[in-house]
LUMDO-166898 format. One record per residue (C-alpha): residue in three letters; z, y, x. Coordinates in steps of 0.001 Angstrom, whole numbers, padded with zeros to 6 digits, always signed. Each point is the difference from the previous one (the first is absolute). Layout:
BEGIN
ALAZYX;...
END
This chain:
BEGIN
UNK-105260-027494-025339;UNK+003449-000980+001004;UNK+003121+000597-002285;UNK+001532+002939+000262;UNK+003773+000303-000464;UNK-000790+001914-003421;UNK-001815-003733-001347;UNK+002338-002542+001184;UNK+002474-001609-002319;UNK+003061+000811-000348;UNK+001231-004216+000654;UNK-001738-002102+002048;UNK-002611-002235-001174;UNK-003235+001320-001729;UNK-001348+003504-001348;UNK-000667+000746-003113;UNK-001154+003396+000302;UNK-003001+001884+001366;UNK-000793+003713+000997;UNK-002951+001653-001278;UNK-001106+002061+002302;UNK-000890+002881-002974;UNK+003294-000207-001924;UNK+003329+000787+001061;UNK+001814-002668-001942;UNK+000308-003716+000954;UNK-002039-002181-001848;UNK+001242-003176-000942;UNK-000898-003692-000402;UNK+000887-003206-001956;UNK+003902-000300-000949;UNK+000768+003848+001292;UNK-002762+001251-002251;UNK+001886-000899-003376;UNK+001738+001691-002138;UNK+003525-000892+001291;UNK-000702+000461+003680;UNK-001827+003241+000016;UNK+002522+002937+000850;UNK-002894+001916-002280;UNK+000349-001935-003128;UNK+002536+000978-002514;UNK+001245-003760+000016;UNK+000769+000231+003606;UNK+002154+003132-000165;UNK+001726-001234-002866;UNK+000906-003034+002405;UNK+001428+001624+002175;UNK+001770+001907-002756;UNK+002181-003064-000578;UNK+000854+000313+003688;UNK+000922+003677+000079;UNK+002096-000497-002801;UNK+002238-002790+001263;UNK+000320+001658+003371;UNK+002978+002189-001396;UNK+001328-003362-001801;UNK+002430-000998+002458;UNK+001208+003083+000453;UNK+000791+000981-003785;UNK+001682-003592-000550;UNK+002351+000366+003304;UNK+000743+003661-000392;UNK+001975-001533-003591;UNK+001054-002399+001423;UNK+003859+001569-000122;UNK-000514+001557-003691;UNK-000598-003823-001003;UNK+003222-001006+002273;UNK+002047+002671-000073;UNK+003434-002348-001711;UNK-001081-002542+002387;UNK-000099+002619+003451;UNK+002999+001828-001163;UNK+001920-003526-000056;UNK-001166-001765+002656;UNK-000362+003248+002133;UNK+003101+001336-000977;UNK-000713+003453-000742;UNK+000015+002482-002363;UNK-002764+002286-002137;UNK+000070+002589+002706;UNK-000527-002215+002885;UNK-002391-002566-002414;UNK-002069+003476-000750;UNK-000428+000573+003655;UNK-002527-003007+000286;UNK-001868+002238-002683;UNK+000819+003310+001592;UNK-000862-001414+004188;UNK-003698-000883-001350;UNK-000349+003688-002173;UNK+000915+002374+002935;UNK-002422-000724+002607;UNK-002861+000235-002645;UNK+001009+003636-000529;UNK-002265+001302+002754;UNK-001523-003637+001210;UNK-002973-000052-002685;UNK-001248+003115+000957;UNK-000200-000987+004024;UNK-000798-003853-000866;UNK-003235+001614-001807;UNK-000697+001843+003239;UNK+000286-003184+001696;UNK-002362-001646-002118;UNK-002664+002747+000585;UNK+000310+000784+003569;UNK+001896-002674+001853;UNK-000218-003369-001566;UNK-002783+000335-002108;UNK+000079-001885-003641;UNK-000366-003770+001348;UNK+002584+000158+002196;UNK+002755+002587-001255;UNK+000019-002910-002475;UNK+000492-002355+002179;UNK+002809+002196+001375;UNK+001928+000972-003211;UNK-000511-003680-001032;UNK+002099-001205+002867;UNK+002666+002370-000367;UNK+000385-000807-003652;UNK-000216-004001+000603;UNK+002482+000692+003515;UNK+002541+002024-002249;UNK+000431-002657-002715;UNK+000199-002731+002369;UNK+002937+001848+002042;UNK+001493+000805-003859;UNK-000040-004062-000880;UNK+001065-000379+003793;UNK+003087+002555-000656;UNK+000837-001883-003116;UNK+000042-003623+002320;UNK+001835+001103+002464;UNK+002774+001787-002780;UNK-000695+003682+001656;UNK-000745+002786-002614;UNK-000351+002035+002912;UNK-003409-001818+000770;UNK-000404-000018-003649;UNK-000344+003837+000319;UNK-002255+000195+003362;UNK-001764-002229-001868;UNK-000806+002274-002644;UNK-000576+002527+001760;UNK-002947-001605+002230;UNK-001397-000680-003519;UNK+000311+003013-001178;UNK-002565+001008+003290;UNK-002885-001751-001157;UNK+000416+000053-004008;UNK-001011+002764-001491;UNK-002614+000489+003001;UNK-001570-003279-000890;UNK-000555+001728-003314;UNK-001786+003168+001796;UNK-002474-002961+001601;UNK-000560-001588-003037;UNK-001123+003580-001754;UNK-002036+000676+002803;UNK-001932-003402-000172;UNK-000087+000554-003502;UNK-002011+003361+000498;UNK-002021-001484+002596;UNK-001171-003039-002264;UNK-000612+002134-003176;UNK-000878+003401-001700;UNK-000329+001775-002993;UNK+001386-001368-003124;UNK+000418-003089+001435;UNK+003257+001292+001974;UNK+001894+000659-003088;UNK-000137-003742-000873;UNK+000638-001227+003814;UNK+003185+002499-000081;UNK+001712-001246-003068;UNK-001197-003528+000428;UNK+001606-000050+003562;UNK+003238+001813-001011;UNK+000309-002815-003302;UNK-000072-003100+002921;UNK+002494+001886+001987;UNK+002393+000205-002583;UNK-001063-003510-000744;UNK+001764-000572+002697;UNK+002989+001787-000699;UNK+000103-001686-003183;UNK-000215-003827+001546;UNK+002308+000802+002320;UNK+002827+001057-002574;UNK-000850-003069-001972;UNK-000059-002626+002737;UNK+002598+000822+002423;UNK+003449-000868-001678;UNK-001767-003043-001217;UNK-001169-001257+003779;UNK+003697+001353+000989;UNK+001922-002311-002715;UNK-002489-002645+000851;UNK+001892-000759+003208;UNK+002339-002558+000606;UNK+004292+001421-001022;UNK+000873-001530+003091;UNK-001935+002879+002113;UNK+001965+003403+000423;UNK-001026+002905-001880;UNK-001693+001811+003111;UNK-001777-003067+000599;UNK-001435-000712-003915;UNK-000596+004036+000694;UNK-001619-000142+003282;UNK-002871-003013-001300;UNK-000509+001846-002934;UNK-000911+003388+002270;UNK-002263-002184+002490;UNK-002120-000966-003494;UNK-000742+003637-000148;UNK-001325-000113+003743;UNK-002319-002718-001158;UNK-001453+002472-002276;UNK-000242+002655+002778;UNK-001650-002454+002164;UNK-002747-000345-003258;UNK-000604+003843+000378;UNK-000694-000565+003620;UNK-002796-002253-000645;UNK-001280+002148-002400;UNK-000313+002695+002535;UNK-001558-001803+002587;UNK-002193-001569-002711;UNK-001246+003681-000592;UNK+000001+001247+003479;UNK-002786-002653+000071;UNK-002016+000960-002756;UNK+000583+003754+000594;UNK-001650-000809+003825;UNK-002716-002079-002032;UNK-001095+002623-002173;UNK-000128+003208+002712;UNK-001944-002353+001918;UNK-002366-000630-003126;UNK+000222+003335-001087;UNK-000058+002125+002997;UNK+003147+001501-001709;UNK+003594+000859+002802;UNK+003411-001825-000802;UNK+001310+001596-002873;UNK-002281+003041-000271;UNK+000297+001749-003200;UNK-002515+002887+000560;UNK+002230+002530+000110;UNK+002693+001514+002538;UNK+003166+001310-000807;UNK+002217+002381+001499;UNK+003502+001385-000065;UNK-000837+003450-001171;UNK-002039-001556-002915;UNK+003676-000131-001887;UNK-000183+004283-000593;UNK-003294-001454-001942;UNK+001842-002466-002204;UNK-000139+001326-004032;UNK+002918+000348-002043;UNK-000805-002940-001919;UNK-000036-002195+003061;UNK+004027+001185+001130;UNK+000786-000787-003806;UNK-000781-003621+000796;UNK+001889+000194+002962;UNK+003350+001027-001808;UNK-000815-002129-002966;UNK+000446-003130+002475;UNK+002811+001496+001866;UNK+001608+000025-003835;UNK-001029-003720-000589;UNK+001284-001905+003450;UNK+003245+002246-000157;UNK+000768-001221-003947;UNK-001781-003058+000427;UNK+001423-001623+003549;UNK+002938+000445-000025;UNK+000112-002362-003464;UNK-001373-002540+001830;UNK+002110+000054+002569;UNK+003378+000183-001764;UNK-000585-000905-003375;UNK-002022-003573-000195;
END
């Protein structure tokens, strides 16, 4: 019996993996049949774990990057708190609304793989145009900048929750939450410890936008890490439907607008008690590092 397009591996070169003709999963031979290469092995997921958590890495250590800066943008820039706070304020407004249609992206349009892909790019396109604004001495560009980051950031966090549904249940989610939410504000953290350093690390005889700018286009390197990451998963996540029989991102359940008349009181608590913690919390960062 010839291969179907169900059996044949994903990269050229050999298969691994057989159909039986009375089960519905893939069956799997030599290296894919371990531990660490079968998506149905608790090793495996926890793999590609490491991935989904450093896929919102780069964008947590740019989206800093002016809180760890701010004497150093203000001075080179030559602007004040209200105009520094825009680079803050450019990336907050579009998520007002954005999350809630980049999730209906994600479900309908792009699908998982590539809606991360997508809101990748726009992250990794708005910090290079940021560093770019800062080389060519334009805070204008500084702020478009921003604000093409501010596209893709927090809607590369709605794709990492949803692969994080799709990879795991139960109990297990509770851990997978927290665990990627700690490595995103490891990132956060690095960043505000490692950018003045790189920026006092360059030569005195550069201007300030210039020691600014190479210090900014570090924090695209770490965007393009993120972007690796999520092509590293969009391969695994294709792997394992193909294994499993299982659709991009599926999560067993669909969800719909009118479902928020459904949502319990306890659940719009949560919502206000975050509202309370970025509005206190933020702004600190910001202004007062």
């Amino acid at each position: 019996m010839n291969e179907t397009d169900e059996t044949k591996p994903l990269l050229s070169g050999r298969s691994d993996r057989v159909i039986d003709e009375y089960e519905d999963d893939v069956k799997l031979t030599g290296c894919g049949a371990t531990a660490a290469c079968d998506p149905r092995q608790t090793l495996h997921r926890f793999l590609v774990l490491i991935l989904i958590c450093f896929l919102s890495f780069g964008s947590y250590f740019c989206y800093d990057n002016p809180g760890a800066l701010q004497t150093e943008i203000k001075s080179a820039m030559e602007v004040n708190s209200s105009q520094y706070m825009l680079l803050y304020s450019l990336y907050s407004w579009p998520n007002v609304i954005l999350c809630f249609f980049g999730g209906f992206l994600i479900d309908r349009v792009f699908g998982i793989r590539f809606g991360t892909i997508v809101f990748g790019m726009f992250v990794l396109i708005g910090q290079c145009i940021f560093a770019l604004g800062a080389s060519l001495n334009s805070y204008t560009v500084m702020e478009i900048g921003r604000f093409v980051f501010g596209l893709g950031g927090e809607n590369l966090a709605v794709a990492q929750n949803t692969y994080a549904v799709s990879w795991f249940k139960n109990k297990e989610l509770n851990m997978v939450f927290g665990l990627q939410l700690s490595f995103s504000r490891v990132g956060s953290t690095v960043n505000m410890n490692v950018m003045k350093p790189i920026y006092d690390a360059t030569s005195d005889a550069l201007p300030e936008y210039k020691k600014l700018a190479i210090a900014l286009w570090v924090g695209s390197g770490f965007c393009i890490l993120s972007m690796i990451c999520g092509l590293a998963l969009w391969f695994f996540d294709a792997r394992a439907a193909r294994i499993t029989k299982k659709g991009s991102g599926e999560t067993g359940e669909v969800i719909k607008l009118s479902d928020v008349k459904d949502f319990p009181l306890t659940l719009w608590l949560i919502f206000i008690i975050c509202v309370t913690y970025y509005v206190a919390v933020f702004p600190f960062i910001g202004l007062g590092v």
